[in-house]
mmCIF file of the N, C-alpha and C atoms, coordinates in Angstrom:
data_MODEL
# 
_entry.id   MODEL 
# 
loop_
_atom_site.group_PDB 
_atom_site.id 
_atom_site.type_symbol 
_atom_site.label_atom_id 
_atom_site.label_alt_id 
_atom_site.label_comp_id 
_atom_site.label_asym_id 
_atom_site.label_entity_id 
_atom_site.label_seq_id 
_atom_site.pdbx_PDB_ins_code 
_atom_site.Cartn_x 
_atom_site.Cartn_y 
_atom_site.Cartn_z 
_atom_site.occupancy 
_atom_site.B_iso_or_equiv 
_atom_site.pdbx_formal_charge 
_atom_site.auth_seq_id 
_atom_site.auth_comp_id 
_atom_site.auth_asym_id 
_atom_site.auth_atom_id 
_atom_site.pdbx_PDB_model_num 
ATOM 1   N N  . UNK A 1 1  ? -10.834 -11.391 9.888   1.00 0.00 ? 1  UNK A N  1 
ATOM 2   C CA . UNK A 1 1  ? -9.731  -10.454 10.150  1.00 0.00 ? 1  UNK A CA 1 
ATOM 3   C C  . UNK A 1 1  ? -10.321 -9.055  10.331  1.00 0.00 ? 1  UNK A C  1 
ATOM 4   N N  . UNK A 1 2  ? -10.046 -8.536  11.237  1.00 0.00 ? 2  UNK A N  1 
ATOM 5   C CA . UNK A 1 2  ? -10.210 -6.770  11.921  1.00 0.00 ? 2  UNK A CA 1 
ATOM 6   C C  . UNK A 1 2  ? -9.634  -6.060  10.525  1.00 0.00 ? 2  UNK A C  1 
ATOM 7   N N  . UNK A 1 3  ? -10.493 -4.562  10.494  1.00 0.00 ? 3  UNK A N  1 
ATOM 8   C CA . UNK A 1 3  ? -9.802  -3.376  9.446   1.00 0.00 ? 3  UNK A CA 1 
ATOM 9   C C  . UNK A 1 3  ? -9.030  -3.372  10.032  1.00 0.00 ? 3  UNK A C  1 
ATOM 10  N N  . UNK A 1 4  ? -8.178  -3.411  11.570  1.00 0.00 ? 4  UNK A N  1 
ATOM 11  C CA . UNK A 1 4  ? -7.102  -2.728  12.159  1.00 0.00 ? 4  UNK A CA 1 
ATOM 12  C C  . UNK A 1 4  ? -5.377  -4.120  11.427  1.00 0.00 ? 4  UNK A C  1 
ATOM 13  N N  . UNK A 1 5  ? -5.799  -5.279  11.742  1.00 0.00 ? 5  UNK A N  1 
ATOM 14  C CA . UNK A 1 5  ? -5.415  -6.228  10.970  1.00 0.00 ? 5  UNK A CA 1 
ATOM 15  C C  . UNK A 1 5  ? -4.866  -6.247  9.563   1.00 0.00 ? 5  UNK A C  1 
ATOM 16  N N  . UNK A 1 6  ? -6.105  -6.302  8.772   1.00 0.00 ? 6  UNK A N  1 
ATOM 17  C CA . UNK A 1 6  ? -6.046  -5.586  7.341   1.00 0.00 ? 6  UNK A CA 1 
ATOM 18  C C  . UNK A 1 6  ? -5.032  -4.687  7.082   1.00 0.00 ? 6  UNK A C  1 
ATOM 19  N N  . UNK A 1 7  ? -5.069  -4.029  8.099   1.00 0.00 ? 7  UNK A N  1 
ATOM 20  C CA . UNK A 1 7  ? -4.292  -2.042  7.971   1.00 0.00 ? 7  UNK A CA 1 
ATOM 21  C C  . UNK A 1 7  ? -2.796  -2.521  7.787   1.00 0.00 ? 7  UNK A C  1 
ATOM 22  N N  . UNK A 1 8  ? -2.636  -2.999  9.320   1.00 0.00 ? 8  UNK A N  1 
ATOM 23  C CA . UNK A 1 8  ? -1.335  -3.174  9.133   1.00 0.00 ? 8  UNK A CA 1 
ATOM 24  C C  . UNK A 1 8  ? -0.534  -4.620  8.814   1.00 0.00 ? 8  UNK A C  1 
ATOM 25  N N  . UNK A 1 9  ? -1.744  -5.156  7.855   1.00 0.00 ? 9  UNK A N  1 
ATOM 26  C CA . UNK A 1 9  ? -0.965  -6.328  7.265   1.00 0.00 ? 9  UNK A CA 1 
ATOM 27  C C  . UNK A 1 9  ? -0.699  -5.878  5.473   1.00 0.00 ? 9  UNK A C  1 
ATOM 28  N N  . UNK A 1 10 ? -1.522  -5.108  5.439   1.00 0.00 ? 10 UNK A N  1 
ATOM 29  C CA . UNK A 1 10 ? -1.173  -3.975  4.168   1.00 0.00 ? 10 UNK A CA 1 
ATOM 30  C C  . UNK A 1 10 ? -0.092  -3.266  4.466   1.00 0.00 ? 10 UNK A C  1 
ATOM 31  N N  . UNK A 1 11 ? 0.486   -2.382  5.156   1.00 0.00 ? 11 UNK A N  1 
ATOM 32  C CA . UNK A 1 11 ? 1.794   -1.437  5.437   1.00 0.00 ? 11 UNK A CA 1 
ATOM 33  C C  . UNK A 1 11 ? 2.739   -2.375  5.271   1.00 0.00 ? 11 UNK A C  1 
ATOM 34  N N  . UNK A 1 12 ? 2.769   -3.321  5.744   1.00 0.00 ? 12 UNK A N  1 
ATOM 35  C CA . UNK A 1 12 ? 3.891   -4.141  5.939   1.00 0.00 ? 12 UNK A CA 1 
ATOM 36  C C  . UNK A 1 12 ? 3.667   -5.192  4.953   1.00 0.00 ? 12 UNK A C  1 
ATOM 37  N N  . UNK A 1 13 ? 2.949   -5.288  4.055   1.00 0.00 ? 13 UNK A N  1 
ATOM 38  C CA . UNK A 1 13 ? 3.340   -6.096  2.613   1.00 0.00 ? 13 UNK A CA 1 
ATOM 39  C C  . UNK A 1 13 ? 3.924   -5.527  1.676   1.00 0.00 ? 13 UNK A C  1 
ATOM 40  N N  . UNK A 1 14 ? 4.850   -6.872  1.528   1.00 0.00 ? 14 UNK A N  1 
ATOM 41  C CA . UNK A 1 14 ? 6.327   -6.127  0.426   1.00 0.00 ? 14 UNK A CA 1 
ATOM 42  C C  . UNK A 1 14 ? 5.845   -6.424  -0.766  1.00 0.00 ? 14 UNK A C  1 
ATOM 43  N N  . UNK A 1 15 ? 6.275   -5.128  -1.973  1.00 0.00 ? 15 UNK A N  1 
ATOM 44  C CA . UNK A 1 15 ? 5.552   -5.327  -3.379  1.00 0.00 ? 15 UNK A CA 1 
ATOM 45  C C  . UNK A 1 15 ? 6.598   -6.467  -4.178  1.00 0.00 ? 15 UNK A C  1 
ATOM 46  N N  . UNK A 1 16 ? 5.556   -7.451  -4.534  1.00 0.00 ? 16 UNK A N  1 
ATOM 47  C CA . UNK A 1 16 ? 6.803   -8.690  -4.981  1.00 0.00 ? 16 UNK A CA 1 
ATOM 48  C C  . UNK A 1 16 ? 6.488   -8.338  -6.384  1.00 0.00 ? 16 UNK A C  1 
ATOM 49  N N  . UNK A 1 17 ? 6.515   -7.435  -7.296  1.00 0.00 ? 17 UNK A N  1 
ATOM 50  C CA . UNK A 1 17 ? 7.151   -7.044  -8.592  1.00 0.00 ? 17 UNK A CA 1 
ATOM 51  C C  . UNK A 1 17 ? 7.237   -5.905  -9.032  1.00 0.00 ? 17 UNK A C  1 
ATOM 52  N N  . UNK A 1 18 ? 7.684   -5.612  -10.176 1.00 0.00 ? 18 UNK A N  1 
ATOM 53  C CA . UNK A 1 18 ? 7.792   -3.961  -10.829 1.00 0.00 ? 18 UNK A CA 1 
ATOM 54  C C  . UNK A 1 18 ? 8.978   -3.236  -9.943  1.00 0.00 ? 18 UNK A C  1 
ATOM 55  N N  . UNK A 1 19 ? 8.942   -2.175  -10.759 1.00 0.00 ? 19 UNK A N  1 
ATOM 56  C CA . UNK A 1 19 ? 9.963   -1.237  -10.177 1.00 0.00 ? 19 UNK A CA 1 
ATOM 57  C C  . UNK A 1 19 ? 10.337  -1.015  -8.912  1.00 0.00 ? 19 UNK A C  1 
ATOM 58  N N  . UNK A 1 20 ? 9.553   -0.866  -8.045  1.00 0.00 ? 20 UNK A N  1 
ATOM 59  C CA . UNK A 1 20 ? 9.269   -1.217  -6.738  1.00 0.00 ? 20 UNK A CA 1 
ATOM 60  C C  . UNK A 1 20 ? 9.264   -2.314  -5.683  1.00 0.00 ? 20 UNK A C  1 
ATOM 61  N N  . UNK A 1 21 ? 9.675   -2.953  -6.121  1.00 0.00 ? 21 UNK A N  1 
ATOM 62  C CA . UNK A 1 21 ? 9.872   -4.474  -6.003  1.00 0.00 ? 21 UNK A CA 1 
ATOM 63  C C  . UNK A 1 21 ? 10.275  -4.588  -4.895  1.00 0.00 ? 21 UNK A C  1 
ATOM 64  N N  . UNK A 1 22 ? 9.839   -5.307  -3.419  1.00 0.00 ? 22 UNK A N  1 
ATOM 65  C CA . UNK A 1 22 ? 10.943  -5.305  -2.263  1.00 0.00 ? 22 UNK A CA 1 
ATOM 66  C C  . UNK A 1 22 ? 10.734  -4.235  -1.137  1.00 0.00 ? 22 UNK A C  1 
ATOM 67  N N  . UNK A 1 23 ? 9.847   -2.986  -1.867  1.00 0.00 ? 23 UNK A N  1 
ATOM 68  C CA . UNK A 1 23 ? 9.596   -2.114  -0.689  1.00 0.00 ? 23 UNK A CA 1 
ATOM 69  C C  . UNK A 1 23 ? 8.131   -2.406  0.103   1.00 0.00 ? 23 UNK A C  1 
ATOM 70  N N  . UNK A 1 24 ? 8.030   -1.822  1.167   1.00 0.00 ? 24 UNK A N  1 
ATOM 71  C CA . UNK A 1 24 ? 6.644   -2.160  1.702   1.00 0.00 ? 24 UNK A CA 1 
ATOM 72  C C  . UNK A 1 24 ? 5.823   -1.022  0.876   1.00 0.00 ? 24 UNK A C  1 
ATOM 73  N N  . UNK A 1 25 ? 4.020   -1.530  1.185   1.00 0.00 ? 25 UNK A N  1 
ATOM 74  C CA . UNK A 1 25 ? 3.434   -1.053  -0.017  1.00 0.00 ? 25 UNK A CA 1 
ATOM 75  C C  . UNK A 1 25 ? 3.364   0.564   0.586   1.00 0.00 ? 25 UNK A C  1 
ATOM 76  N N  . UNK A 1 26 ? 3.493   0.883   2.095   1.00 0.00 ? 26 UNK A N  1 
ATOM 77  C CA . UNK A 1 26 ? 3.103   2.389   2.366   1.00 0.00 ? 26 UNK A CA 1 
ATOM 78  C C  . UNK A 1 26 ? 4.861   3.017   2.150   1.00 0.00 ? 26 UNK A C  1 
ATOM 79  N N  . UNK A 1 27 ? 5.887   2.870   1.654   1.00 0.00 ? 27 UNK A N  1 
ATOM 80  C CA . UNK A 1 27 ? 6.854   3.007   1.329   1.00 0.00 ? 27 UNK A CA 1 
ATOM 81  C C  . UNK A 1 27 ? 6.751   3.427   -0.050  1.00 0.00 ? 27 UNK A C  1 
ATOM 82  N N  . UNK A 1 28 ? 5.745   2.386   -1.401  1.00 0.00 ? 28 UNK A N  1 
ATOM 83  C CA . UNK A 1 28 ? 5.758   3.230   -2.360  1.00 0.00 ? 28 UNK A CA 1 
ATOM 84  C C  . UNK A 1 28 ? 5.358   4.779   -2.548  1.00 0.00 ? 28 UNK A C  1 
ATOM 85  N N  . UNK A 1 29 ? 5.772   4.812   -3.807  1.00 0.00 ? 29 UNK A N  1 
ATOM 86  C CA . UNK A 1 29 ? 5.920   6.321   -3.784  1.00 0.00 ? 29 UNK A CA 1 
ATOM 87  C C  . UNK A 1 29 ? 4.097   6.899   -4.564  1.00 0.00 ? 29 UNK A C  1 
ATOM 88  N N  . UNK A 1 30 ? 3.288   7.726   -3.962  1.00 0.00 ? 30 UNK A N  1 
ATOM 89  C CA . UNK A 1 30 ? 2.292   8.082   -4.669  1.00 0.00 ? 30 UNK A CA 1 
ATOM 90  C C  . UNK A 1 30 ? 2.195   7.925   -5.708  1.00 0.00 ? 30 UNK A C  1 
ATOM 91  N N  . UNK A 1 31 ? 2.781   8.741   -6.758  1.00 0.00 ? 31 UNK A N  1 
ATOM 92  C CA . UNK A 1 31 ? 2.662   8.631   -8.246  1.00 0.00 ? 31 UNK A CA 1 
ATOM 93  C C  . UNK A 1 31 ? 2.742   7.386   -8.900  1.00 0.00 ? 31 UNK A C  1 
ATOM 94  N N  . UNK A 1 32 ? 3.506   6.157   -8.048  1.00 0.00 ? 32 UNK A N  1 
ATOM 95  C CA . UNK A 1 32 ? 2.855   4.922   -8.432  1.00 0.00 ? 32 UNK A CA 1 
ATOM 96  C C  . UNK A 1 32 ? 1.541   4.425   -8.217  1.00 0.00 ? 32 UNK A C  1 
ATOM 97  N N  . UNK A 1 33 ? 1.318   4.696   -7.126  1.00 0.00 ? 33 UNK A N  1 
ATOM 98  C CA . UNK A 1 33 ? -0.449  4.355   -6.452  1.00 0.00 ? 33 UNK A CA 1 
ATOM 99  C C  . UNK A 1 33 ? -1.226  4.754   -7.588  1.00 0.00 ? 33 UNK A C  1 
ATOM 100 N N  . UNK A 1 34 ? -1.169  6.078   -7.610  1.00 0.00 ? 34 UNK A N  1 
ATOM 101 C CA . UNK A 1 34 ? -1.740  7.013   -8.618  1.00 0.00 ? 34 UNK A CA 1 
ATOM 102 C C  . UNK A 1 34 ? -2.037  6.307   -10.405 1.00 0.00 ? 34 UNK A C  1 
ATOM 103 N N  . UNK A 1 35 ? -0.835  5.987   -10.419 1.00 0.00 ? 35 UNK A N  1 
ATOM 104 C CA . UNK A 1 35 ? -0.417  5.259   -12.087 1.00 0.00 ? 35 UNK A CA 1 
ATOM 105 C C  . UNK A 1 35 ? -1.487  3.495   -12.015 1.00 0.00 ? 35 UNK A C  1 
ATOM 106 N N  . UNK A 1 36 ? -1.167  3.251   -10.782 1.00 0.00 ? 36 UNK A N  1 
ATOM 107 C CA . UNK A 1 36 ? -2.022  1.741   -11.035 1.00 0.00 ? 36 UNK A CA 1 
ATOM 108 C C  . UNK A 1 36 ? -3.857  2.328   -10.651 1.00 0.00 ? 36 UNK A C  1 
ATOM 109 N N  . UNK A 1 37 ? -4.310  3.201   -9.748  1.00 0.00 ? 37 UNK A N  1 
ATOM 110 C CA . UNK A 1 37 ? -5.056  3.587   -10.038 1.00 0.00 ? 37 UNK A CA 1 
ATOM 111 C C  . UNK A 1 37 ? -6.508  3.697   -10.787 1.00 0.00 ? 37 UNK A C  1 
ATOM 112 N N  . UNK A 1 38 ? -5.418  4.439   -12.286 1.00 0.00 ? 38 UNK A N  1 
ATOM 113 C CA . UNK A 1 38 ? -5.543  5.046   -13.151 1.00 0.00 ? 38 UNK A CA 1 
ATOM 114 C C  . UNK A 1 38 ? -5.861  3.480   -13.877 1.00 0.00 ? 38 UNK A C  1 
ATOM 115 N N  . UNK A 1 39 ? -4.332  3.057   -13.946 1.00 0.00 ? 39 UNK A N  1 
ATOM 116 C CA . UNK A 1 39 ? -4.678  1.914   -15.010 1.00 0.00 ? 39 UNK A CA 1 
ATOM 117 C C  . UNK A 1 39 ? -5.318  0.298   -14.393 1.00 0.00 ? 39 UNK A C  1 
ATOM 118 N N  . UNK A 1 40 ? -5.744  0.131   -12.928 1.00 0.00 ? 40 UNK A N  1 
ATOM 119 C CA . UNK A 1 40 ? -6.526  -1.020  -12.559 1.00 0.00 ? 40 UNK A CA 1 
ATOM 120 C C  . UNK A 1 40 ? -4.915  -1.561  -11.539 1.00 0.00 ? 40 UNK A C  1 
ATOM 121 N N  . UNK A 1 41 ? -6.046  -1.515  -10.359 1.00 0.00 ? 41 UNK A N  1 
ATOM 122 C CA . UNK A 1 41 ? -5.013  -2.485  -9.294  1.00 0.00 ? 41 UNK A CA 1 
ATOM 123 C C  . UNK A 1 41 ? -5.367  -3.673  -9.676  1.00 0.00 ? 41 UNK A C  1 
ATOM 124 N N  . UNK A 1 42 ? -4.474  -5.176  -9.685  1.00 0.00 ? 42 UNK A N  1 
ATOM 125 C CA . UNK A 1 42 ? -4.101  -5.868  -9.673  1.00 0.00 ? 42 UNK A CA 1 
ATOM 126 C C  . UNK A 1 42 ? -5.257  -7.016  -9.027  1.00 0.00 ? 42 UNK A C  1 
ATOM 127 N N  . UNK A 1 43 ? -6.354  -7.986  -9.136  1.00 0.00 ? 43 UNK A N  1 
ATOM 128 C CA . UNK A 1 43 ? -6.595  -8.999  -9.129  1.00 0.00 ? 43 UNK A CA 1 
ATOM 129 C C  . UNK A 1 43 ? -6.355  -8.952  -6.944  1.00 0.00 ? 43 UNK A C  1 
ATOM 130 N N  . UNK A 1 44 ? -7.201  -9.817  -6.075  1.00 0.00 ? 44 UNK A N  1 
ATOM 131 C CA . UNK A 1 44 ? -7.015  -10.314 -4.999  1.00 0.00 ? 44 UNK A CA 1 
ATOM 132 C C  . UNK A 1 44 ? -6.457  -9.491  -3.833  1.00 0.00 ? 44 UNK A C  1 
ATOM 133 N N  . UNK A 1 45 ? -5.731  -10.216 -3.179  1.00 0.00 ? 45 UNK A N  1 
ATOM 134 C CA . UNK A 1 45 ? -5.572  -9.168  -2.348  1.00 0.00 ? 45 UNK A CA 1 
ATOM 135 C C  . UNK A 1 45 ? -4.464  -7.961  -2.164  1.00 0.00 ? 45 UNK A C  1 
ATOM 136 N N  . UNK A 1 46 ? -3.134  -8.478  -3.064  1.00 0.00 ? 46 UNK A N  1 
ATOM 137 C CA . UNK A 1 46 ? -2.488  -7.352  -3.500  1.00 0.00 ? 46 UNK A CA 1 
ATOM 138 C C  . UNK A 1 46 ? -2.993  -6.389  -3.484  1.00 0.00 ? 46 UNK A C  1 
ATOM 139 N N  . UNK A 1 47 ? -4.166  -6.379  -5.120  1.00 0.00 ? 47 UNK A N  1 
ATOM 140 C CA . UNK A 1 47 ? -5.143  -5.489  -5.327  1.00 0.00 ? 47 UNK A CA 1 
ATOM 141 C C  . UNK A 1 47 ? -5.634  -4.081  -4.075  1.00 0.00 ? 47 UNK A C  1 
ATOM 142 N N  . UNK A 1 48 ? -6.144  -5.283  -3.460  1.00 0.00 ? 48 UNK A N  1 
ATOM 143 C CA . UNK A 1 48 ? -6.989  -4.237  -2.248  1.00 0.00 ? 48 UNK A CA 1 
ATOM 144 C C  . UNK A 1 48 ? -6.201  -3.692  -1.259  1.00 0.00 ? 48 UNK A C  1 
ATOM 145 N N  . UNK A 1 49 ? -4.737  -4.418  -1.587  1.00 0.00 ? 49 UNK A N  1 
ATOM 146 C CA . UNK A 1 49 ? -3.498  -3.489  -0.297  1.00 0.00 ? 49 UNK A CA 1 
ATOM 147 C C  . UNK A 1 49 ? -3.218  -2.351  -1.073  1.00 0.00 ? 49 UNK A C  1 
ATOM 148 N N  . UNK A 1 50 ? -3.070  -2.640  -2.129  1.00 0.00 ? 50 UNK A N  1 
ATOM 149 C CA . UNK A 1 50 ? -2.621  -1.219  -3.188  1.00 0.00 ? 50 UNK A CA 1 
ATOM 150 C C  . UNK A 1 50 ? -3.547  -0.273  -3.197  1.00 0.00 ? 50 UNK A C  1 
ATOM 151 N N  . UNK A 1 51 ? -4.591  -0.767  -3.504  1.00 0.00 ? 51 UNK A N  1 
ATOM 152 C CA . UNK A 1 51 ? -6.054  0.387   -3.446  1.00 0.00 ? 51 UNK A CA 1 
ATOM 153 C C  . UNK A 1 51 ? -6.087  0.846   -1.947  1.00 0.00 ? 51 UNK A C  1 
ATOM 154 N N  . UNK A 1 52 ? -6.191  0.606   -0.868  1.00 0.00 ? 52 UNK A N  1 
ATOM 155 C CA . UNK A 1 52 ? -5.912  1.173   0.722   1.00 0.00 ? 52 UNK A CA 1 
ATOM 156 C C  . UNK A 1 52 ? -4.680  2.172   0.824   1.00 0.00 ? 52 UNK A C  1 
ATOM 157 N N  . UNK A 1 53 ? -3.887  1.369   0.161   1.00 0.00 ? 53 UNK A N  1 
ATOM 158 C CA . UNK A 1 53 ? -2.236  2.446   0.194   1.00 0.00 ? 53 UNK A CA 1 
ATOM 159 C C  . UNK A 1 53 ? -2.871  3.545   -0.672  1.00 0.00 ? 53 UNK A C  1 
ATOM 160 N N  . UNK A 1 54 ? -3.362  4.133   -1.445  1.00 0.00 ? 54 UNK A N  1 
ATOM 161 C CA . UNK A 1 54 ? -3.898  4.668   -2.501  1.00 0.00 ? 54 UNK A CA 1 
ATOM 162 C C  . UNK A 1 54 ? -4.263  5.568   -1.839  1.00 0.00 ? 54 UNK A C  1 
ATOM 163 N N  . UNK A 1 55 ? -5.755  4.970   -1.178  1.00 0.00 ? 55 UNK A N  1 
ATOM 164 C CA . UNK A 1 55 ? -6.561  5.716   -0.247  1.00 0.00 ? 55 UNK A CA 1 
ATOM 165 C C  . UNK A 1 55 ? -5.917  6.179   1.055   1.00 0.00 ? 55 UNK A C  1 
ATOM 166 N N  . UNK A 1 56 ? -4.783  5.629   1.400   1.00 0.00 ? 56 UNK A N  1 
ATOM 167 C CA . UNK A 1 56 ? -4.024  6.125   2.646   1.00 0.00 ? 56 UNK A CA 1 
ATOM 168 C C  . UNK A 1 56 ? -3.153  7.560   1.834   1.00 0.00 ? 56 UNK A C  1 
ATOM 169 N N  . UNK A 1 57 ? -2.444  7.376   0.964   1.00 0.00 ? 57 UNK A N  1 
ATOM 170 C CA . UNK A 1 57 ? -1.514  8.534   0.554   1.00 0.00 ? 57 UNK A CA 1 
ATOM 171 C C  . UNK A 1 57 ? -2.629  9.896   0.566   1.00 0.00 ? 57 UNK A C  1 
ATOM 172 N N  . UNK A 1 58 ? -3.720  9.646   -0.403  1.00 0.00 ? 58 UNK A N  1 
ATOM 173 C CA . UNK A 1 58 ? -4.570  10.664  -1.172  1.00 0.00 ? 58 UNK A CA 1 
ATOM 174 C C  . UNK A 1 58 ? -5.413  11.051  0.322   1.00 0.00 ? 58 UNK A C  1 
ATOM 175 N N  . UNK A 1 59 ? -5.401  10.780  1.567   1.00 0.00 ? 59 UNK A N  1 
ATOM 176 C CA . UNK A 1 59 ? -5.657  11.106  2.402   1.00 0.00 ? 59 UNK A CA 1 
ATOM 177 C C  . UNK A 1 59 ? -4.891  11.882  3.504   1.00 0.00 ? 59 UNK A C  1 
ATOM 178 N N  . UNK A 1 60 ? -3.309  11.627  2.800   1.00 0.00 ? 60 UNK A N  1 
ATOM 179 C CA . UNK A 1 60 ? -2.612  12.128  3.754   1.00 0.00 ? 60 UNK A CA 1 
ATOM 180 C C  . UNK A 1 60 ? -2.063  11.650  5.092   1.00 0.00 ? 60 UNK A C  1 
ATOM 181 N N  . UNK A 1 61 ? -2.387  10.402  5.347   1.00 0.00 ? 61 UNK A N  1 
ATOM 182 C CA . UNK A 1 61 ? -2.315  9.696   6.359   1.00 0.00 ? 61 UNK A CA 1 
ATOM 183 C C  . UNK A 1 61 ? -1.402  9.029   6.727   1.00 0.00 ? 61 UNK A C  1 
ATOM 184 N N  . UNK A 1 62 ? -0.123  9.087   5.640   1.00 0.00 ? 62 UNK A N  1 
ATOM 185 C CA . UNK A 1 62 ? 1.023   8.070   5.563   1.00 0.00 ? 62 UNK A CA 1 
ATOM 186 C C  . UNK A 1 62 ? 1.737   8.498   6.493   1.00 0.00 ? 62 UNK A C  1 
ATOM 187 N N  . UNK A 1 63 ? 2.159   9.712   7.088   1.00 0.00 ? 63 UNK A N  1 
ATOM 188 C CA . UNK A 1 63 ? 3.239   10.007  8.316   1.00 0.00 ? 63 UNK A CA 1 
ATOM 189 C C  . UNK A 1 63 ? 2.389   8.679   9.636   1.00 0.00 ? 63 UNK A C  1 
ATOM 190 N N  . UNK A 1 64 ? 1.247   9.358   9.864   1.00 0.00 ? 64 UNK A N  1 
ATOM 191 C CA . UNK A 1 64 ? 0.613   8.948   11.043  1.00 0.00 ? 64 UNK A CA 1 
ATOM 192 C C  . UNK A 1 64 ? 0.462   7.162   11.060  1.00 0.00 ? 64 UNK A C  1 
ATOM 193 N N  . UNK A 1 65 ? 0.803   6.275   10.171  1.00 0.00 ? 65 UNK A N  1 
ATOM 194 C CA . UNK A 1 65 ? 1.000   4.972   9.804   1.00 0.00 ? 65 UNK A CA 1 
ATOM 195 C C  . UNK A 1 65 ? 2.266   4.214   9.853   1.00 0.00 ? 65 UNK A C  1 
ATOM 196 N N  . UNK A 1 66 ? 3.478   5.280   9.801   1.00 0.00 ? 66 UNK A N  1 
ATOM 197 C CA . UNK A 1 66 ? 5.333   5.062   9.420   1.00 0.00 ? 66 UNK A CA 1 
ATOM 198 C C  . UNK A 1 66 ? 5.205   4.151   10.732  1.00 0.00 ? 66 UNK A C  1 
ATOM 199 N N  . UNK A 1 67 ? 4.851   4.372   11.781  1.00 0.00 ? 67 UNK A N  1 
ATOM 200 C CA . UNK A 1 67 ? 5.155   3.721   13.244  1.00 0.00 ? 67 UNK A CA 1 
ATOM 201 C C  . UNK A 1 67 ? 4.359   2.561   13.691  1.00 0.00 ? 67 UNK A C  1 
ATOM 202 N N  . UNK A 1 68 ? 3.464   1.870   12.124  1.00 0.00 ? 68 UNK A N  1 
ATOM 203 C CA . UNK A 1 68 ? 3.241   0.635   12.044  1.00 0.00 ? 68 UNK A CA 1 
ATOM 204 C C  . UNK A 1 68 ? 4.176   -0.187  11.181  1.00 0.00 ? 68 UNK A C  1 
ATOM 205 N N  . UNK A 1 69 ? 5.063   0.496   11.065  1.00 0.00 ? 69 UNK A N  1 
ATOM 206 C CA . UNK A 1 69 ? 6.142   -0.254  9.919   1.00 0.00 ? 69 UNK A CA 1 
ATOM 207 C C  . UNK A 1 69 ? 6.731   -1.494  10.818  1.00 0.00 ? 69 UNK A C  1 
ATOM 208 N N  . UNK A 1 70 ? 7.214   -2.512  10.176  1.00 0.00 ? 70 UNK A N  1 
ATOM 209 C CA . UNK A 1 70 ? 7.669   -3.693  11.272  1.00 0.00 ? 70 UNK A CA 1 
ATOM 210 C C  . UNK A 1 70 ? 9.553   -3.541  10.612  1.00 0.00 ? 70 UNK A C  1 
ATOM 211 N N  . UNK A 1 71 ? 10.123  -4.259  10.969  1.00 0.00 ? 71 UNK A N  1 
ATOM 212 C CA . UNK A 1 71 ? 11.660  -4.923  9.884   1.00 0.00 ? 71 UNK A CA 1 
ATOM 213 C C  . UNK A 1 71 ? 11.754  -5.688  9.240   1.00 0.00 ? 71 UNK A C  1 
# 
């Protein structure tokens, strides 16, 4: 699988638990990114969509990504 692949098969994965539950992962809100972070992303590949979303927010990059969003 392509980083470009990766990219936007991360944007468009929906978080299946926690507070957040149901939204896509570039939809969560920073200060969550931030909070798992801090306390360890999650095991597989969740994991590494959350850690990218992470690295996408703290980069600033999330406007320029909205127009990979799918429905």
């Amino acid at each position: 699988m392509s980083d470009q692949q990766k990219l936007l098969e991360a944007v468009n994965q929906v978080m299946p638990f926690g507070k957040y539950a149901g939204r896509k992962l570039l939809q969560l809100p920073e200060p969550y990114l931030v909070w798992f972070h801090s306390k360890g992303f999650p095991e597989g590949k969740l994991g590494e969509q959350l850690a990218l979303m992470y690295e996408v927010k703290l980069n600033g990059l999330e406007k320029m990504l909205q127009p990979l969003l799918r429905d």
